[in-house]
Each structure stands twice: as C-alpha cells, then as structure tokens.
C-alpha positions as CSV (number, residue, x, y, z in Angstrom):
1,X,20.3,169.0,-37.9
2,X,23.7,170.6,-36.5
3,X,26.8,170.3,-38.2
4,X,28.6,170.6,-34.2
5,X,27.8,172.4,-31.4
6,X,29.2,172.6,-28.1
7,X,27.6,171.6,-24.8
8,X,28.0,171.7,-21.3
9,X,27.3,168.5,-19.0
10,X,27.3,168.5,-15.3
11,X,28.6,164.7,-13.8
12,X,25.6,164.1,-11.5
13,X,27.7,161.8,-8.9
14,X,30.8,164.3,-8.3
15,X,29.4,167.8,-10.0
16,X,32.7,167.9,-12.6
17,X,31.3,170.1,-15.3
18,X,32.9,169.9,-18.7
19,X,32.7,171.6,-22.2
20,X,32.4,168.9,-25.3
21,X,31.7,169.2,-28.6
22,X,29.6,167.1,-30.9
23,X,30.7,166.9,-34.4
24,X,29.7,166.4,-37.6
25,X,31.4,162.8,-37.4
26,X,29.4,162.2,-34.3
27,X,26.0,163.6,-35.8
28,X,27.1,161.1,-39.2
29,X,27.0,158.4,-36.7
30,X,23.7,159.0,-34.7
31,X,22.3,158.9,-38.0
32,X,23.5,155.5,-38.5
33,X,22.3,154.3,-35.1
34,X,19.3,155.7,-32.9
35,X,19.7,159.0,-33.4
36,X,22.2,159.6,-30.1
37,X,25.7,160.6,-29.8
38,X,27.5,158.9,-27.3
39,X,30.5,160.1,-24.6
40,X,32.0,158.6,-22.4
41,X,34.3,160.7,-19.8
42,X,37.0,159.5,-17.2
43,X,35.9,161.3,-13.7
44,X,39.3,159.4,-11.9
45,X,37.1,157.3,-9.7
46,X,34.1,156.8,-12.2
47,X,32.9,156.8,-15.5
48,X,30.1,159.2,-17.5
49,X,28.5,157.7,-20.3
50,X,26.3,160.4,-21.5
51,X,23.6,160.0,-24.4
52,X,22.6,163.3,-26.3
53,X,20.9,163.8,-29.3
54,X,22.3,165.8,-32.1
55,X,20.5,168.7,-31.0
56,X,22.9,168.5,-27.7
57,X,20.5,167.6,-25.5
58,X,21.6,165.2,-22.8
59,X,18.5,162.2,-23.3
60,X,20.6,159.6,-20.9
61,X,23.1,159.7,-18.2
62,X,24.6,156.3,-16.1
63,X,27.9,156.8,-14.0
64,X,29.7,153.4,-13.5
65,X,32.3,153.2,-10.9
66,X,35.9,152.3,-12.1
67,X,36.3,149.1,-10.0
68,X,32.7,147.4,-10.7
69,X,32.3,146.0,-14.3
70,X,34.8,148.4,-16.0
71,X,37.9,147.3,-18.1
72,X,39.9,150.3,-19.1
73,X,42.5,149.8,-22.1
74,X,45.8,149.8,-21.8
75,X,46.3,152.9,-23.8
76,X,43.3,154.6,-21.6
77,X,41.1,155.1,-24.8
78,X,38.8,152.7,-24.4
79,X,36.1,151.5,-21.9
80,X,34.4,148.0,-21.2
81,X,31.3,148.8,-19.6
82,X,28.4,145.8,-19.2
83,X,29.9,144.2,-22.2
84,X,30.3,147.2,-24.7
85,X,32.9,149.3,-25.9
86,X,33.1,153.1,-25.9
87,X,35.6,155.4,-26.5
88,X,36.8,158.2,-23.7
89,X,36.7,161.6,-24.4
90,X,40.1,163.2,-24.5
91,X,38.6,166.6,-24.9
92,X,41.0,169.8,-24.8
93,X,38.2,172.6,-25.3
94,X,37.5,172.7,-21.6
95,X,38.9,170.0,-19.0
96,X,36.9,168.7,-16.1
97,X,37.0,171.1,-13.0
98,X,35.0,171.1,-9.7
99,X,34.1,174.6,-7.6
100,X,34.1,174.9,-4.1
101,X,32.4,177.5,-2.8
102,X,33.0,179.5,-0.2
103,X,31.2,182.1,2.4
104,X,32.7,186.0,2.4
105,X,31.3,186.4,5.6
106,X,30.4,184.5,8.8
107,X,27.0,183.9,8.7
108,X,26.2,185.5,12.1
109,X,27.4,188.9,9.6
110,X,25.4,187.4,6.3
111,X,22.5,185.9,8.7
112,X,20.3,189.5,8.6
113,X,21.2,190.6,4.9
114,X,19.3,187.5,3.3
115,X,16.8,187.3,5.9
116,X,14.0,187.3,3.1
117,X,15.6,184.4,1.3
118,X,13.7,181.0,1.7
119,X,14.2,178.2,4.1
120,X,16.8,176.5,1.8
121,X,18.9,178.7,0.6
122,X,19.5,180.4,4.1
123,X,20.5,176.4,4.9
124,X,22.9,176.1,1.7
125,X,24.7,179.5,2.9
126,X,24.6,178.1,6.6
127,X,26.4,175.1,5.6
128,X,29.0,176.8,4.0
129,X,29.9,178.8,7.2
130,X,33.1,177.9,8.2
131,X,37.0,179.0,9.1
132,X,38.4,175.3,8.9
133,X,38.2,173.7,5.2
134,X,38.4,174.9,1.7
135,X,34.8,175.0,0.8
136,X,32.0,172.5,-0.4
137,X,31.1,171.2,-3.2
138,X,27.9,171.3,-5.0
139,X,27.2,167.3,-4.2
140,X,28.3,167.8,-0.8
141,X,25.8,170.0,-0.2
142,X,23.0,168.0,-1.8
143,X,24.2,165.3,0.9
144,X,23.4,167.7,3.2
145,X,20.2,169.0,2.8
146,X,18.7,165.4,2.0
147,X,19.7,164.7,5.5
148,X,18.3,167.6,6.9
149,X,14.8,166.2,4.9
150,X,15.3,168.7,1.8
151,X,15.3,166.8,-1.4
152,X,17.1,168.5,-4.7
153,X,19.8,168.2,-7.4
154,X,23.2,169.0,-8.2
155,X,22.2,171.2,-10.7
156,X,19.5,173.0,-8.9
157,X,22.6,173.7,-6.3
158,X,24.9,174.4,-8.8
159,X,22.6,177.4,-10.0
160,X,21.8,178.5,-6.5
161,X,25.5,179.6,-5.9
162,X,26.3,180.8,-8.8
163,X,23.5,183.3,-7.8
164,X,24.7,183.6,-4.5
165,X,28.2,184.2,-6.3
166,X,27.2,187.1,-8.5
167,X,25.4,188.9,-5.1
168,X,28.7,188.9,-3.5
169,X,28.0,186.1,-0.6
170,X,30.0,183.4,-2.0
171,X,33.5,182.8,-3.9
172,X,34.5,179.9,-5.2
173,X,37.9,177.8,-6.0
174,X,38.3,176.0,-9.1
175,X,40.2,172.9,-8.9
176,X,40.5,170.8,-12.4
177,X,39.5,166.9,-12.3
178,X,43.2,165.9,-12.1
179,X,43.7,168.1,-9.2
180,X,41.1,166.5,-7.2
181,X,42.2,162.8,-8.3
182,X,46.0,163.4,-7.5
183,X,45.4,162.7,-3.5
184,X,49.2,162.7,-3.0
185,X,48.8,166.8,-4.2
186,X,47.9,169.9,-2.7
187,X,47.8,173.6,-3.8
188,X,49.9,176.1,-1.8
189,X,50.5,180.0,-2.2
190,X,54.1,181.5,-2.1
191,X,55.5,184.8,-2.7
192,X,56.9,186.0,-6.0
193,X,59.4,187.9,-3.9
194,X,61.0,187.5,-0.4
195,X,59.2,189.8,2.0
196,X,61.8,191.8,2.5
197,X,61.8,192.8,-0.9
198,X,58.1,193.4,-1.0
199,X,57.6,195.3,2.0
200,X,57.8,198.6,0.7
201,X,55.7,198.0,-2.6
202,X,52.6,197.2,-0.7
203,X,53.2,200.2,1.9
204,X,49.7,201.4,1.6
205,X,48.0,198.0,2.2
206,X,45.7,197.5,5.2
207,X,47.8,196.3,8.2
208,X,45.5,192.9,7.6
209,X,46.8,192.7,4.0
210,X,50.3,193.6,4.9
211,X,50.0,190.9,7.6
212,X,48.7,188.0,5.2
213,X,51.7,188.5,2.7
214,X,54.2,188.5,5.7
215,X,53.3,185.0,7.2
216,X,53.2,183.7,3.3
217,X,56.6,185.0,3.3
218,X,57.6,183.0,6.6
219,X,56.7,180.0,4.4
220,X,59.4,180.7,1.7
221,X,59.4,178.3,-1.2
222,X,57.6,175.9,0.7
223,X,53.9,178.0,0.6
224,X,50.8,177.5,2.7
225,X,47.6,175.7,1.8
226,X,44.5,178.4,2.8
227,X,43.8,176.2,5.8
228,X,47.6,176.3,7.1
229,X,47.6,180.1,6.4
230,X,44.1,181.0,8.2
231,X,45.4,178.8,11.2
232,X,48.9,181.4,11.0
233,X,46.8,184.2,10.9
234,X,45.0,182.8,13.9
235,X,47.6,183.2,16.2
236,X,48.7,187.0,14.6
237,X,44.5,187.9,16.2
238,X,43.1,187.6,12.0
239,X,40.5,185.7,11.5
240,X,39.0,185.9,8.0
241,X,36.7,183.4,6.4
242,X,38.1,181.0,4.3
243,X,36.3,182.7,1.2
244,X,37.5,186.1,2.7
245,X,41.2,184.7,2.3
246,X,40.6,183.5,-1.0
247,X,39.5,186.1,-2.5
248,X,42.2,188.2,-1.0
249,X,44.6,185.7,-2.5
250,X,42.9,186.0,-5.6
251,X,43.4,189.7,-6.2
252,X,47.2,189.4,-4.6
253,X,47.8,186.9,-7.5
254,X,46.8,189.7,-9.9
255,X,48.9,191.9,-8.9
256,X,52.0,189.6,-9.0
257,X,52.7,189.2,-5.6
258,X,51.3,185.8,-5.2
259,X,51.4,183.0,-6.9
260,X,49.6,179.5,-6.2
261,X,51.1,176.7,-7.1
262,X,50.5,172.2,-6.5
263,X,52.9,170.3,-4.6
264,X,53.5,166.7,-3.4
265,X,52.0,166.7,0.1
C-alpha cells in the first residue's frame, strides 16, 4: 500500500486534466471503507466524482452537472450529490487546464507529409485546419468524428495530439479551468514597449515578424485576441495559421517583447 502518490485524471465530459494527490489520510480512510479514495472536483459547469483505489488507479468516474441534483455549500467545500456528501478538492499542485490545439500549417501544406497516416488521424489534423478560431479541444473533436461515424475517447485523442505535437504538426494553448469558466474574459497580447521603442531591437526579424509586432503595437494597452490579430494581419497580405501565430507569439513572449494578458471583454 502507498503512503501518497500523485495521479493524473482526465474529466471525460470537458477534457480538464488535473494533478491530485492521494494521501496517507485518504489511503487511512479507504481502509476504513471499500478500499476507494474518493474526489470530487469543481469543472465550473459540472462536477467529477472520481473513485481510485489506493494504488491510484481511477476504478469509477460519474460527472454530475451543476444545476441537476447538486447543492453546493455556501463556503464552496462541500457537494450534495444524490443524497451524499463529498468534499471538493481545493488542490494547488496542479489546477485544472484545457489545451487547444492548433494546426502549424494549412492542411493543403501538411496534406502530403502524413499521407501514410491512417484514415483518422488525417481526419483529426483536417479538423483542426483553420485561420478563424483558437483551436479545438480534445472533446470537440471526439464530437466530431462520432459524427462523421468514427467512434473513440477523449483520452485516445488526447494522446493522438500530443503525438502530433511532438512531430511538429500541432501547437497547443493552455487555458486553466477558471479561464474557460470566466465567459465575461478573454486573453489578449500587448507589447512590453511602444513600437517605436522596439523597432530597432528586432531590426533583423523577418518583415512578417516585424509586421506582427507592429499591428500589436496599433493596439496599445488594449491588445488583440489571436483571432482579432490574424484578421489585422489579413488586411497587411499575412495570412498565418492560427497555430503559426501562436507559436510566433509564444517565442516573442520569451524574449520579452510580448506579453499576454486576460481582460474583461
């Protein structure tokens, strides 16, 4: 028997994946009961009651949505669900986060490099092909494919792109749980310094690169969401994939000359 061990659990209705630890309080208690250690996690919209054994393994999941036979306490520590009490997790080791993913090329460019791949995956990249939105996420796409007649999981999909992500096709955003719940939010990207300022600093840039910086600049304090900034670059004749922006962003953020920020829409 473990005396704790950390373990990772993927939310099977929105694909929030989250660190928690069982401890030797927990195990103390499984001992007591059936054998299981039980968590319960606030997913915003829903609730994950999980059941693992004290080995970490995950033996029952049951998602409960927030407005059908759920009272939450006052104090947000407590759940009613079907009549029982459980406590909810408050967890700081690792907070709930989603990934979007994203395409590095148009798939008319990827299309002949994974020619060999099978059926599905060339229909997970496919559906991620796309200039106008910030990605997909991993349950979006199973809703996909089980229209298109292909049956599978969240967590077979989750694995798939993270392959596809360490081959270079695909980058991702990582947005955490309260992020995606706070509707009334949005993340933007501003400058660190005005243009102006900047120009000369990033002198040896591609005239692409150069370009993206100046129209972020144009923004001020106010910044642009990746869909507002690839719909500027648009009109300068620039037309990179949303992942292609992204990743762009990414590395300008390392640097210091970026910095990405959430704001009330």
């Amino acid at each position: 028997m473990l005396s704790s061990k950390i373990v990772q659990v993927t939310c099977p209705n929105c694909g929030a994946r989250e660190a928690l630890e069982i401890t030797e309080d927990d195990i103390e208690r499984a001992s007591q009961s059936m054998g299981l250690v039980t968590k319960t996690l606030d997913h915003g919209t829903h609730i994950l009651l999980l059941y693992l054994d004290t080995d970490g393994n995950v033996r029952r999941e049951n998602v409960f949505p927030k407005d059908e036979a759920i009272k939450i306490s006052k104090d947000h520590k407590t759940a009613i669900i079907e009549g029982e009490a459980y406590k909810i997790e408050e967890t700081e080791l690792s907070p709930a986060f989603y990934k979007r993913y994203m395409l590095k090329k148009p798939w008319k460019e990827l299309k002949p490099r994974v020619d060999h791949f099978s059926e599905e995956n060339k229909n997970i990249l496919e559906l991620l092909d796309t200039t106008s939105n910030a990605g997909m996420m991993a349950p979006e796409i199973v809703d996909k494919l089980k229209a298109q007649g292909i049956e599978t999981s969240v967590g077979k999909i989750f694995e798939q792109l993270e392959s596809f992500k360490k081959m270079g096709h695909v980058s991702e955003i990582v947005e955490t749980a309260e992020e995606i719940a706070a509707e009334t939010f949005t993340r933007v990207y501003v400058l660190n310094k005005p243009w102006r300022e900047l120009r000369e600093k990033v002198d040896h840039f591609s005239e692409e690169n150069k370009k993206i910086l100046e129209v972020i600049g144009t923004s001020q304090d106010e910044g642009f969401t990746i869909i507002e900034l690839g719909e500027q670059l648009i009109q300068h004749g620039i037309e990179p994939t949303t992942g292609m922006l992204f990743e762009q962003l990414e590395s300008f953020k390392k640097m210091g000359h970026v910095t990405s920020k959430i704001k009330p829409r």
